[in-house]
PDB file of N, CA, C and O in Angstrom:
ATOM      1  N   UNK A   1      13.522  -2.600 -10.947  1.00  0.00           N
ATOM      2  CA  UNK A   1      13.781  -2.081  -9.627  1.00  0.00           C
ATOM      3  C   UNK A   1      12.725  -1.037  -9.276  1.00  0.00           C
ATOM      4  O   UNK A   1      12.219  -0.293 -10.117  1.00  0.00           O
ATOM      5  N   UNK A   2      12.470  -1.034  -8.165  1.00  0.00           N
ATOM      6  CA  UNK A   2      11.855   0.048  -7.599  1.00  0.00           C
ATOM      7  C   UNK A   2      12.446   1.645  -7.974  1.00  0.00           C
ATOM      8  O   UNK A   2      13.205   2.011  -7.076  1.00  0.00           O
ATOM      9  N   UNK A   3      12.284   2.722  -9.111  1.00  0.00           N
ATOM     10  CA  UNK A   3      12.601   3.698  -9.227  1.00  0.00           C
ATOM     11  C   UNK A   3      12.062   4.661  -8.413  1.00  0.00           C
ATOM     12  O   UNK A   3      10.900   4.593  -8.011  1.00  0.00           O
ATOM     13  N   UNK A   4      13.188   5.995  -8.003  1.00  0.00           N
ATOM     14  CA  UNK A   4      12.673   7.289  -7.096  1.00  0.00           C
ATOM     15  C   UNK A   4      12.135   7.963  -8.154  1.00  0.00           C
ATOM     16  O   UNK A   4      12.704   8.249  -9.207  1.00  0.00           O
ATOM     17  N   UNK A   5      10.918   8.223  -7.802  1.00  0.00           N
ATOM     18  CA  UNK A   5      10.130   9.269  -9.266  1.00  0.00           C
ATOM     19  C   UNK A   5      11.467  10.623  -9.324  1.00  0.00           C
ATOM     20  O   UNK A   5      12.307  10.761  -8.434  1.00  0.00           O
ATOM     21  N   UNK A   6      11.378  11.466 -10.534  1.00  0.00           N
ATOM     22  CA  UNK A   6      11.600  12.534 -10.528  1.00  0.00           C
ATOM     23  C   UNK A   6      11.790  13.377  -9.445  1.00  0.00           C
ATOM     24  O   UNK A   6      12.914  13.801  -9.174  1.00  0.00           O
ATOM     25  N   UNK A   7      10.759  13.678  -8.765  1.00  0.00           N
ATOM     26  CA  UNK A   7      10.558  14.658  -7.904  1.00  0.00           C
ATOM     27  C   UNK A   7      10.745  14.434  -6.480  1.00  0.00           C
ATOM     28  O   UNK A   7      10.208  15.147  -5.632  1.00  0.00           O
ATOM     29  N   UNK A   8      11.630  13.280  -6.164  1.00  0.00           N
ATOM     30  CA  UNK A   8      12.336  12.792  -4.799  1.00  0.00           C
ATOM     31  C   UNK A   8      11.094  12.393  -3.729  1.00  0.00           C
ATOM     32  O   UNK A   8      11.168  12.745  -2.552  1.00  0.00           O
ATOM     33  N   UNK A   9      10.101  11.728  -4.178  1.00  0.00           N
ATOM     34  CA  UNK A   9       8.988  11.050  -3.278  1.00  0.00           C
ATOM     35  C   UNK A   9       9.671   9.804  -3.233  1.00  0.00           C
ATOM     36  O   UNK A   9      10.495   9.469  -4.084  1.00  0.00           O
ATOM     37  N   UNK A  10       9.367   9.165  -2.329  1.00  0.00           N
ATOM     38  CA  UNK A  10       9.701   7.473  -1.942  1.00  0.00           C
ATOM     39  C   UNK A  10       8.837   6.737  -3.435  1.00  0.00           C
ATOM     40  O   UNK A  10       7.928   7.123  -4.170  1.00  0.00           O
ATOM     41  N   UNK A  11       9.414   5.915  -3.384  1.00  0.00           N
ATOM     42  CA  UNK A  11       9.195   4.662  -4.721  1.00  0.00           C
ATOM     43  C   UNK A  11       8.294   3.976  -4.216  1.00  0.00           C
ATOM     44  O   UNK A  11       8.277   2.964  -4.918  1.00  0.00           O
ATOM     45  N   UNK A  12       7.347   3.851  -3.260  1.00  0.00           N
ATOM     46  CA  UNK A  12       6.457   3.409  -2.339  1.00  0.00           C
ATOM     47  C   UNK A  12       5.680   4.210  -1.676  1.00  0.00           C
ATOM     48  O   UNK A  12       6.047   4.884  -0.714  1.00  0.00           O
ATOM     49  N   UNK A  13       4.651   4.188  -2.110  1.00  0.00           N
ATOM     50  CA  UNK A  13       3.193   5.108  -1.522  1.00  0.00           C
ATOM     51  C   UNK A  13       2.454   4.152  -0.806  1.00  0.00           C
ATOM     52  O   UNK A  13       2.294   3.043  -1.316  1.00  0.00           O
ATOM     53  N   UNK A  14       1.819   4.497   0.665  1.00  0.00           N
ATOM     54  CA  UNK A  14       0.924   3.997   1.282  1.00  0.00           C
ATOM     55  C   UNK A  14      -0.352   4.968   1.390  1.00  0.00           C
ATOM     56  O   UNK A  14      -0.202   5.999   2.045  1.00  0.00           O
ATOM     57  N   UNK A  15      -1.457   4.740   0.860  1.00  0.00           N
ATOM     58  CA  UNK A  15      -2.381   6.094   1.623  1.00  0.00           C
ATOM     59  C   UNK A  15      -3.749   5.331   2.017  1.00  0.00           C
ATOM     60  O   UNK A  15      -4.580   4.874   1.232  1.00  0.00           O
ATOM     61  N   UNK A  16      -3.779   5.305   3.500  1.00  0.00           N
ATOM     62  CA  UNK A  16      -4.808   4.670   4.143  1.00  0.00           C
ATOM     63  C   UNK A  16      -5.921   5.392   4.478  1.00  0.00           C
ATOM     64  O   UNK A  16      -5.719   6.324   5.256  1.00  0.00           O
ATOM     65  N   UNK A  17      -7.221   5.185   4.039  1.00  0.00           N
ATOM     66  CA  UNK A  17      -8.464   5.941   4.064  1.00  0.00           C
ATOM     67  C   UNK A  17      -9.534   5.643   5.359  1.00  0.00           C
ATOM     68  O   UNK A  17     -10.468   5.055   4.814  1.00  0.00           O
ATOM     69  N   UNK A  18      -9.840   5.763   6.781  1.00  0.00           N
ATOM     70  CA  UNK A  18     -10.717   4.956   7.275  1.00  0.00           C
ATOM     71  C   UNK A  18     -12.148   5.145   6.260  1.00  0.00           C
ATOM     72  O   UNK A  18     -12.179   6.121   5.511  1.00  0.00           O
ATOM     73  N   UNK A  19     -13.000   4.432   6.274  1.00  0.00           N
ATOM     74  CA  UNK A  19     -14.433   4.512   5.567  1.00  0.00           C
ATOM     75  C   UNK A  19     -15.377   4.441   6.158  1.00  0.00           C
ATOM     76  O   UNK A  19     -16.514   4.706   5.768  1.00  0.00           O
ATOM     77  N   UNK A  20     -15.126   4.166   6.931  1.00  0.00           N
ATOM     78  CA  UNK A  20     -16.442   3.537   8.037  1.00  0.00           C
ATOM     79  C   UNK A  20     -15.538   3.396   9.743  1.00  0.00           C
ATOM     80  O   UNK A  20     -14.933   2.472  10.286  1.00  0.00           O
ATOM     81  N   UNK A  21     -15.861   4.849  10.150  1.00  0.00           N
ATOM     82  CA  UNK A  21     -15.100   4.524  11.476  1.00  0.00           C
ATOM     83  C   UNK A  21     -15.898   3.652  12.397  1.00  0.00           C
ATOM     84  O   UNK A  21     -15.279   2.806  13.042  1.00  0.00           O
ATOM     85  N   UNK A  22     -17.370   3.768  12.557  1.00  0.00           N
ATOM     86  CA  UNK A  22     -17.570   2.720  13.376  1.00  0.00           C
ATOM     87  C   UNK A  22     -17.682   1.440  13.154  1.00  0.00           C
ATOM     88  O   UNK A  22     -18.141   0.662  13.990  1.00  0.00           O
ATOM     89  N   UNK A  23     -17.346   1.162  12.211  1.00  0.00           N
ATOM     90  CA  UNK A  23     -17.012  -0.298  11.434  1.00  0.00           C
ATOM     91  C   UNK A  23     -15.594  -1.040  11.264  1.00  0.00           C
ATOM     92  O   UNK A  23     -15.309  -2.197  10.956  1.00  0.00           O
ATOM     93  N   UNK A  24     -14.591   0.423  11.686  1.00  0.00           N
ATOM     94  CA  UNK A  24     -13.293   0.395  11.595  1.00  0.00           C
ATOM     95  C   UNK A  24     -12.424  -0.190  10.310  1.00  0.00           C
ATOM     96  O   UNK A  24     -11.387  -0.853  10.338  1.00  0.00           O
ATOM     97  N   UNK A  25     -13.296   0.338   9.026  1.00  0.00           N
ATOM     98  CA  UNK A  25     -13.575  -0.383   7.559  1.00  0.00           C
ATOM     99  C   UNK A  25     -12.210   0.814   7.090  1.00  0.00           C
ATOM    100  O   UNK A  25     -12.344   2.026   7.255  1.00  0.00           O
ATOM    101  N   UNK A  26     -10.939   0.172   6.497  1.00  0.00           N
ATOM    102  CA  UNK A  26     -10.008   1.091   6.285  1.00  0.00           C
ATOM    103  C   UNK A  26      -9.843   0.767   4.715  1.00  0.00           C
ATOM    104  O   UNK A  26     -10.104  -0.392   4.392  1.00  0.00           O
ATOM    105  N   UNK A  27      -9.411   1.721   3.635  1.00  0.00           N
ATOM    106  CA  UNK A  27      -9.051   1.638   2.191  1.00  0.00           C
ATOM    107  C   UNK A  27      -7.763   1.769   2.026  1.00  0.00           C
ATOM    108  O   UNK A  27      -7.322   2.910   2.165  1.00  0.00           O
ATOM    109  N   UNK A  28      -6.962   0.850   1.746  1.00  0.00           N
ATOM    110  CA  UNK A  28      -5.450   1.221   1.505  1.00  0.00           C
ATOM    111  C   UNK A  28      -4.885   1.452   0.463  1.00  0.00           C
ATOM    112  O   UNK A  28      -4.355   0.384   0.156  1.00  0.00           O
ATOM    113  N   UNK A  29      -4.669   2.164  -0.263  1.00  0.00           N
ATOM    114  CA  UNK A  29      -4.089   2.156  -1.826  1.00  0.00           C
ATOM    115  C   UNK A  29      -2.276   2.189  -1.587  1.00  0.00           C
ATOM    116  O   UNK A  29      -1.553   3.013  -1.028  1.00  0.00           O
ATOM    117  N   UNK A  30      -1.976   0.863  -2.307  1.00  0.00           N
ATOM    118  CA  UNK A  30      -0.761   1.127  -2.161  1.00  0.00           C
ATOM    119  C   UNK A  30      -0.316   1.207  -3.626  1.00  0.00           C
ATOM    120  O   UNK A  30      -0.985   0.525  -4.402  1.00  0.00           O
ATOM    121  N   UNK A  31       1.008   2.139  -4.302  1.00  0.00           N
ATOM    122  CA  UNK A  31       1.444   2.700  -5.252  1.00  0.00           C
ATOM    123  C   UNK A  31       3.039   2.101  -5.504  1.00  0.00           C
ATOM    124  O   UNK A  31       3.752   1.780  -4.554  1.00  0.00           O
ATOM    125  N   UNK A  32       3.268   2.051  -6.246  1.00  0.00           N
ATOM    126  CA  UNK A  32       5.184   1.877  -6.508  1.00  0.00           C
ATOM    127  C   UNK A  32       5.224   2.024  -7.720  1.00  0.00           C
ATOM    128  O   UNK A  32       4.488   1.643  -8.630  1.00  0.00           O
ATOM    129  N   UNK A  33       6.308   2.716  -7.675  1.00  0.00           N
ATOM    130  CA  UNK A  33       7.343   3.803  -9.175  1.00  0.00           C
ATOM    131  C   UNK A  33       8.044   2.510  -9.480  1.00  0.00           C
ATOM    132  O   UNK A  33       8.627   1.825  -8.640  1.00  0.00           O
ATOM    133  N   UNK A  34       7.921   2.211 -10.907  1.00  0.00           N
ATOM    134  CA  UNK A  34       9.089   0.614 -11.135  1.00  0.00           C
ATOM    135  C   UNK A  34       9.594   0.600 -12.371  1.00  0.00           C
ATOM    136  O   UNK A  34       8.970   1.073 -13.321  1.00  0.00           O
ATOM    137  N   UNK A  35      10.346   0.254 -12.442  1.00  0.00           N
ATOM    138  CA  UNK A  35      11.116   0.202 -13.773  1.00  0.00           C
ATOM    139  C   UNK A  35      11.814  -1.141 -14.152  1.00  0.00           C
ATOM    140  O   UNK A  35      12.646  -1.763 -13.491  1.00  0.00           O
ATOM    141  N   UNK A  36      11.364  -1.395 -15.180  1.00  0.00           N
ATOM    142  CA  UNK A  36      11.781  -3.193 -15.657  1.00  0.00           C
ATOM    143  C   UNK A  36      11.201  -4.024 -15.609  1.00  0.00           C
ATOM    144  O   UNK A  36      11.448  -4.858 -16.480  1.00  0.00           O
ATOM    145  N   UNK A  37      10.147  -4.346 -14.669  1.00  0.00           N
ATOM    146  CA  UNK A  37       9.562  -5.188 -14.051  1.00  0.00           C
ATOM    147  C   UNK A  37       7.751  -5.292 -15.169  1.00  0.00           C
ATOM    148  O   UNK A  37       7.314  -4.245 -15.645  1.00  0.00           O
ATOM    149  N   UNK A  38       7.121  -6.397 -15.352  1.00  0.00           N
ATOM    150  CA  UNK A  38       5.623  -6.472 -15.566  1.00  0.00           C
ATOM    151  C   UNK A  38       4.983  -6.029 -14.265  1.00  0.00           C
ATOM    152  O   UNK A  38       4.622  -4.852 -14.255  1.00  0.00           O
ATOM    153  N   UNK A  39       4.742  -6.836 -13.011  1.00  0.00           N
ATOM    154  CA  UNK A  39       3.730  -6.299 -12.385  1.00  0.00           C
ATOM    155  C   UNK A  39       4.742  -6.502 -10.716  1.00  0.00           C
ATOM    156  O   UNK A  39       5.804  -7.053 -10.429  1.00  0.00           O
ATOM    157  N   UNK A  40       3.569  -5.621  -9.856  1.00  0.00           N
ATOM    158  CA  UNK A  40       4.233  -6.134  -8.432  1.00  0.00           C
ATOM    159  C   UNK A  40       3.284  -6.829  -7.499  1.00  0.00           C
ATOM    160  O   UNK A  40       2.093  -6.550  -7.632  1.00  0.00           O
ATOM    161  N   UNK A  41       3.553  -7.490  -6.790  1.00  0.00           N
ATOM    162  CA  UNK A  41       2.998  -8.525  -6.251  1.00  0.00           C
ATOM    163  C   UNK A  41       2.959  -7.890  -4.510  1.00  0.00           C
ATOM    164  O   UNK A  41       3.909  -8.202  -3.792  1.00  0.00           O
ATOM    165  N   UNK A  42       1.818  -7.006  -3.917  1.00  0.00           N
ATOM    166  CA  UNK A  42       1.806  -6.294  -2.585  1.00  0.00           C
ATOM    167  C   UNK A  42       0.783  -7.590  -1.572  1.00  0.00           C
ATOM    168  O   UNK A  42      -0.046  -8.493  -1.689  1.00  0.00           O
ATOM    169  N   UNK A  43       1.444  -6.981  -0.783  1.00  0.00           N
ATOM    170  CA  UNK A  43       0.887  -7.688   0.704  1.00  0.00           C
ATOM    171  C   UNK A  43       0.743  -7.114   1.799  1.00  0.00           C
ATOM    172  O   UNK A  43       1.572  -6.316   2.236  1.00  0.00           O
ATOM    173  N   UNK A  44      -0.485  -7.483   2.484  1.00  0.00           N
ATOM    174  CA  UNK A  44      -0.699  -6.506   3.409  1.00  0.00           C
ATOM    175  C   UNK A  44      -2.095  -7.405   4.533  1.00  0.00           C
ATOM    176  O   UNK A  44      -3.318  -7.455   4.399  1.00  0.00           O
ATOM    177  N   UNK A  45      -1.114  -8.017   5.630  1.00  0.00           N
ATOM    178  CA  UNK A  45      -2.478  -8.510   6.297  1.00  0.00           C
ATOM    179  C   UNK A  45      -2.932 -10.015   5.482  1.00  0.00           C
ATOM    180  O   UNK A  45      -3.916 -10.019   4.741  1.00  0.00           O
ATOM    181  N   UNK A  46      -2.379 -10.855   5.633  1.00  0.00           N
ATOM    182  CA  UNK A  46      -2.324 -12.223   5.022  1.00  0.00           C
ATOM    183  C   UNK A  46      -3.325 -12.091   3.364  1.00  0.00           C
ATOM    184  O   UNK A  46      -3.882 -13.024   2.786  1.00  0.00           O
ATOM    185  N   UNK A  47      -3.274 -10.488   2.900  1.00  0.00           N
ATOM    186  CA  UNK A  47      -4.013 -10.126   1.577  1.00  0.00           C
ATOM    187  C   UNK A  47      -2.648 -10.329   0.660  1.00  0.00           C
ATOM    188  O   UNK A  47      -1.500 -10.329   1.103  1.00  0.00           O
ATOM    189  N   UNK A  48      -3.048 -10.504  -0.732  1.00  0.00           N
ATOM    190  CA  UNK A  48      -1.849 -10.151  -1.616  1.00  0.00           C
ATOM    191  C   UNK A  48      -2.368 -10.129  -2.961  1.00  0.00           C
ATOM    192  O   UNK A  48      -2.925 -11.106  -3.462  1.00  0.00           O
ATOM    193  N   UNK A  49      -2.170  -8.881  -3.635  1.00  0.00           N
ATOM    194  CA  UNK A  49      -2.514  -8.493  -4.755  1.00  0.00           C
ATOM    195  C   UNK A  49      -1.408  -8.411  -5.508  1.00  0.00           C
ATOM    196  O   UNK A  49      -0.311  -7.981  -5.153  1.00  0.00           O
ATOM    197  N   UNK A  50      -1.727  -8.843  -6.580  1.00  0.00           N
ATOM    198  CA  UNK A  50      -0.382  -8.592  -7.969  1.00  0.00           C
ATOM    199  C   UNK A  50      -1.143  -7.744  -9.013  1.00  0.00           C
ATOM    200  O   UNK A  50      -2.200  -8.208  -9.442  1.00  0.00           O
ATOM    201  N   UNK A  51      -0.646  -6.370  -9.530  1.00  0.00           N
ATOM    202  CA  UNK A  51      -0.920  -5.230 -10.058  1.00  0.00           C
ATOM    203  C   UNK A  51      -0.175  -4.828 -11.184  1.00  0.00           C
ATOM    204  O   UNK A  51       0.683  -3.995 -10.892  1.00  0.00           O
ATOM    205  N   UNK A  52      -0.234  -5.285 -12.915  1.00  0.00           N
ATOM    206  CA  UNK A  52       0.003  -4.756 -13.683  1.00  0.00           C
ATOM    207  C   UNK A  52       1.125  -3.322 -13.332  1.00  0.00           C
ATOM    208  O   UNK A  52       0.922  -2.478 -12.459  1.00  0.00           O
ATOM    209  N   UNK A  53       2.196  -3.365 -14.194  1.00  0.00           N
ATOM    210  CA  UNK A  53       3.141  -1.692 -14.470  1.00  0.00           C
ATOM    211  C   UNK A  53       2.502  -1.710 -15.158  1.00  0.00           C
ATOM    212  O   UNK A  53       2.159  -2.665 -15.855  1.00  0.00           O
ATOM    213  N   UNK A  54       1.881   0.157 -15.172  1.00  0.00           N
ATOM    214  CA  UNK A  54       1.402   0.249 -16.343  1.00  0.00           C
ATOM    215  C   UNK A  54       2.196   2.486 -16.230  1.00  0.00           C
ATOM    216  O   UNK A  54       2.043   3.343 -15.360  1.00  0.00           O
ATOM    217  N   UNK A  55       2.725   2.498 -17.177  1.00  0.00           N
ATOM    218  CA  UNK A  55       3.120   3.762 -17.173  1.00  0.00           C
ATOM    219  C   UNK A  55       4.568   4.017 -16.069  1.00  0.00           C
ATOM    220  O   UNK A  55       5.037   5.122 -15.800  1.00  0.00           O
ATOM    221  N   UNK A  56       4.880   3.208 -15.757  1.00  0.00           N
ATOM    222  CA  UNK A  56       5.823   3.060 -14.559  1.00  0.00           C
ATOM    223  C   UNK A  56       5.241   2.996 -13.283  1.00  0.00           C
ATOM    224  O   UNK A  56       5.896   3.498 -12.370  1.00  0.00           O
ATOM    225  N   UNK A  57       4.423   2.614 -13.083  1.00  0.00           N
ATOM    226  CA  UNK A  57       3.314   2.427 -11.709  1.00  0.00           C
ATOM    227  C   UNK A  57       2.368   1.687 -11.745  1.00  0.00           C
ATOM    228  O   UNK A  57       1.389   1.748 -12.488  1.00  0.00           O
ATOM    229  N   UNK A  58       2.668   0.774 -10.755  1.00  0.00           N
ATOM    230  CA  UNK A  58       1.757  -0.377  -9.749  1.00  0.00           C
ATOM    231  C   UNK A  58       1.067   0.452  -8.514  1.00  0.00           C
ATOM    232  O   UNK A  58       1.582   0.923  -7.500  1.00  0.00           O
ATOM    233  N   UNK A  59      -0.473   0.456  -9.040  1.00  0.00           N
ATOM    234  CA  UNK A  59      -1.595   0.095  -8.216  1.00  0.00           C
ATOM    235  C   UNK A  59      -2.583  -0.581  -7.312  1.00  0.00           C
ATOM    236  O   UNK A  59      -3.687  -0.646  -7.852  1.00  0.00           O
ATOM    237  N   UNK A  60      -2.545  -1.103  -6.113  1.00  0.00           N
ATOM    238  CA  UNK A  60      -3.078  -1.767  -5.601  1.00  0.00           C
ATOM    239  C   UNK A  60      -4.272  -1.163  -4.419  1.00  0.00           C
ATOM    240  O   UNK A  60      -3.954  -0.324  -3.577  1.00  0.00           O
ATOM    241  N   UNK A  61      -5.780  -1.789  -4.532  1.00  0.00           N
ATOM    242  CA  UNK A  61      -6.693  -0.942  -3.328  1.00  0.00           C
ATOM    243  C   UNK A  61      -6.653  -2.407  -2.371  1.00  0.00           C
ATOM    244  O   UNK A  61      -6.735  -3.498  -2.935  1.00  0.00           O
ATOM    245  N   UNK A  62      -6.535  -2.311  -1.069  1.00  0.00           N
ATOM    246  CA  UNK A  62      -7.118  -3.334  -0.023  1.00  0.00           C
ATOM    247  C   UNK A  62      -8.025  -2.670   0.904  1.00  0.00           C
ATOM    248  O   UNK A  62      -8.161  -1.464   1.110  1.00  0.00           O
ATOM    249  N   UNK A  63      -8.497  -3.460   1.319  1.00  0.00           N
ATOM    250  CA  UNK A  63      -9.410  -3.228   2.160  1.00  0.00           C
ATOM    251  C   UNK A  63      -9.518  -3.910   3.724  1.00  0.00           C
ATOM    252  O   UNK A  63      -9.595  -5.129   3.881  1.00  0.00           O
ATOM    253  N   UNK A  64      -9.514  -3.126   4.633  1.00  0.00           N
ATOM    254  CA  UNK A  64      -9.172  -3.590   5.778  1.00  0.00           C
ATOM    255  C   UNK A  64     -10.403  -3.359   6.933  1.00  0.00           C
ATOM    256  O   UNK A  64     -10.620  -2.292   7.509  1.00  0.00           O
ATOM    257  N   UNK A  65     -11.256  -4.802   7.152  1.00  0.00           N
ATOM    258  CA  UNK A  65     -12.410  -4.544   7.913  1.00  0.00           C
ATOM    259  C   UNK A  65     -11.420  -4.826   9.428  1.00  0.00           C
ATOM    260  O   UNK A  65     -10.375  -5.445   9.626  1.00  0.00           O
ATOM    261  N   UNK A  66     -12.267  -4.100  10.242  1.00  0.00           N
ATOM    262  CA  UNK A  66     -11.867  -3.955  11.984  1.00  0.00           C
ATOM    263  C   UNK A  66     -10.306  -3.862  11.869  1.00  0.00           C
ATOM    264  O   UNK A  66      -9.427  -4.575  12.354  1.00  0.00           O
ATOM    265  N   UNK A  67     -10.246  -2.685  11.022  1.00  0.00           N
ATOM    266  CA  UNK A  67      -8.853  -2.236  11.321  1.00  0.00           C
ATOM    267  C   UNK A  67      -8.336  -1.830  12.567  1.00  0.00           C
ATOM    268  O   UNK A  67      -9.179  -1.442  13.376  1.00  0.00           O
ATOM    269  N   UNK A  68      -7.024  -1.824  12.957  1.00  0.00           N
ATOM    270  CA  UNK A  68      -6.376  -1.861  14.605  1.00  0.00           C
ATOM    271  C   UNK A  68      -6.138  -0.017  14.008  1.00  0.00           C
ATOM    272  O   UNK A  68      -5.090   0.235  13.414  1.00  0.00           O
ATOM    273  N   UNK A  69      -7.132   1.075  14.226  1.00  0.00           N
ATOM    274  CA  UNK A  69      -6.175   2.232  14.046  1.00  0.00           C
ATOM    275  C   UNK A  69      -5.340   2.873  14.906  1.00  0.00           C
ATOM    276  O   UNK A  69      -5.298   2.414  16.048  1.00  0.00           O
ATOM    277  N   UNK A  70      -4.622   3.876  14.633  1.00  0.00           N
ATOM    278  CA  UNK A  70      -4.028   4.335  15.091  1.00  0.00           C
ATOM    279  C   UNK A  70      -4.379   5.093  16.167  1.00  0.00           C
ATOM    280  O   UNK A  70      -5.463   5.662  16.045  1.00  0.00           O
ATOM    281  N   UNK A  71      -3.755   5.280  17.236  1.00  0.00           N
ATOM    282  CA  UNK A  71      -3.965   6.100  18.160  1.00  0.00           C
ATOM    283  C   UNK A  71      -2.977   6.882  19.178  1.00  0.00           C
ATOM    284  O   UNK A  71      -2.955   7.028  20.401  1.00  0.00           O
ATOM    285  N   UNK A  72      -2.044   7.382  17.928  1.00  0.00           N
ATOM    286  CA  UNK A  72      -1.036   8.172  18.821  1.00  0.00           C
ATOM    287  C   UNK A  72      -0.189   7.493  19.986  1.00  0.00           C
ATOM    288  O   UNK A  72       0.070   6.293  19.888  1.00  0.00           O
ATOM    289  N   UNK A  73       0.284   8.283  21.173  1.00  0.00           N
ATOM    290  CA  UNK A  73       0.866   7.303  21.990  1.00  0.00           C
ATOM    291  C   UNK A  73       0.446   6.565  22.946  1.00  0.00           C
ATOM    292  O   UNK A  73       1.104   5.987  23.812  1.00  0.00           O
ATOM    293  N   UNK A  74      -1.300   6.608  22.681  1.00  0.00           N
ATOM    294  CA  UNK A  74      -1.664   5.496  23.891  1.00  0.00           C
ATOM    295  C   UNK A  74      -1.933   4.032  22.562  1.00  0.00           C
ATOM    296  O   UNK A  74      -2.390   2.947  22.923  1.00  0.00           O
ATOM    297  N   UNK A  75      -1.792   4.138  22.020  1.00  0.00           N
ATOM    298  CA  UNK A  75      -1.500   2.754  21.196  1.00  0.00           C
ATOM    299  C   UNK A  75      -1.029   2.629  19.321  1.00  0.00           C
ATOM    300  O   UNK A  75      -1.719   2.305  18.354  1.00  0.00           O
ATOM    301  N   UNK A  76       0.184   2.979  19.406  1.00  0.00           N
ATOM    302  CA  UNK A  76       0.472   3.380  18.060  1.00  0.00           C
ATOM    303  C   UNK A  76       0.936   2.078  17.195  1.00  0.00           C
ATOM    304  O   UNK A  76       2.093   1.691  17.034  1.00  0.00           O
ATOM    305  N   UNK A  77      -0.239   1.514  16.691  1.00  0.00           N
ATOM    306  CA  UNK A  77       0.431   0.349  15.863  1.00  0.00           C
ATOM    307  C   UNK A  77       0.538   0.772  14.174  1.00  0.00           C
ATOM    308  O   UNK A  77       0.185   1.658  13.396  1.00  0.00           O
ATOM    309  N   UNK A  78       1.111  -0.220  14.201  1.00  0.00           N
ATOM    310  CA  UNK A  78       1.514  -0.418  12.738  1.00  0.00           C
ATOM    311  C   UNK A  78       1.331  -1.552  12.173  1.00  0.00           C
ATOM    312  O   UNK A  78       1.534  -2.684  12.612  1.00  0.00           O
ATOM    313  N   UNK A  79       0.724  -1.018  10.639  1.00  0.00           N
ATOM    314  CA  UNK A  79       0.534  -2.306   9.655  1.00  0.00           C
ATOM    315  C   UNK A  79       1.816  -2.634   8.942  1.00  0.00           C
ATOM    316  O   UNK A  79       2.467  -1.601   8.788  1.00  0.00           O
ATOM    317  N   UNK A  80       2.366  -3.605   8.492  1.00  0.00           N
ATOM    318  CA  UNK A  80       3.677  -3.421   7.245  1.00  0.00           C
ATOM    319  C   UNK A  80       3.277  -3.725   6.235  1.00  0.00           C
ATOM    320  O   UNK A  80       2.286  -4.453   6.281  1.00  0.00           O
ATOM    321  N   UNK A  81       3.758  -3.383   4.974  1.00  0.00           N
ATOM    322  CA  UNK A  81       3.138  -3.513   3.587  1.00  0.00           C
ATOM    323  C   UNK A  81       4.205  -3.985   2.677  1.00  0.00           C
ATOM    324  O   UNK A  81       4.994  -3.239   2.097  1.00  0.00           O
ATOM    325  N   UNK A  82       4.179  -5.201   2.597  1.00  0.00           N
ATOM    326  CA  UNK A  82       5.769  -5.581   1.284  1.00  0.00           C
ATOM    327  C   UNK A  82       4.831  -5.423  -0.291  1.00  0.00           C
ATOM    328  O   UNK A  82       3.682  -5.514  -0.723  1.00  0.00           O
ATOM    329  N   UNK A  83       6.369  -5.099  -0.777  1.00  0.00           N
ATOM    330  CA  UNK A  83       5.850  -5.132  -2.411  1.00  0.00           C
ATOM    331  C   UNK A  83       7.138  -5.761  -2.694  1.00  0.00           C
ATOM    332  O   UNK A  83       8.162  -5.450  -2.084  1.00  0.00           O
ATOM    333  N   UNK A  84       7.067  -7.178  -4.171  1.00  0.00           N
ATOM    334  CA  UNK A  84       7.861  -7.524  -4.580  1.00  0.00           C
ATOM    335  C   UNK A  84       7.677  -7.669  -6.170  1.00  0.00           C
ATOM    336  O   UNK A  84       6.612  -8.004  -6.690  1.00  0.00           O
ATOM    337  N   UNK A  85       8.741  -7.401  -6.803  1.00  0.00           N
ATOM    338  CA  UNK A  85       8.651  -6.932  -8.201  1.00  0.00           C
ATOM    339  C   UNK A  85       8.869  -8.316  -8.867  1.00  0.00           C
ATOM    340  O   UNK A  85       9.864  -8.998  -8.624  1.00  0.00           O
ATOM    341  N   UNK A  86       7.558  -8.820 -10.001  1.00  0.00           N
ATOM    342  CA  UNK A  86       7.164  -9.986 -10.764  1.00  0.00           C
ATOM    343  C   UNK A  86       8.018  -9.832 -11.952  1.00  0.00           C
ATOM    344  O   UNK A  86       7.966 -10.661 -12.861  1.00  0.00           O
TER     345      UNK A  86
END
């Protein structure tokens, strides 16, 4: 299962990096706290990486060219990110 670490953070980390704003080149590292499971299998944007537990945490980097960013309330989209435990 997806475990709450210790210290009451979500069991699911998203942290999106732009890299290249005029390229709109974005780095996504996505994270999950797990317990039981070998690896998790993330998706993001018809991408999907499957990432070794290792220590109680799945690692995944994507990479997102001509990302749609964000822009507050004149256009606030959103990406969704599933993770499912292998």
């Amino acid at each position: 299962h997806f475990a709450l670490p210790d210290n009451g953070t979500p069991a699911l980390k998203v942290t999106p990096i732009v890299t290249d704003l005029a390229a709109k080149t974005a780095e996504v590292t996505v994270e999950a706290a797990v317990v039981g499971a070998q690896s998790v299998t993330f998706a993001l944007e018809g991408q999907a990486l499957t990432a070794p537990v290792e220590n109680g945490t799945a690692t995944a980097v994507f990479t997102l060219d001509h990302a749609h960013l964000w822009d507050g309330i004149d256009d606030p989209f959103l990406y969704t990110v599933s993770a499912k435990l292998d």
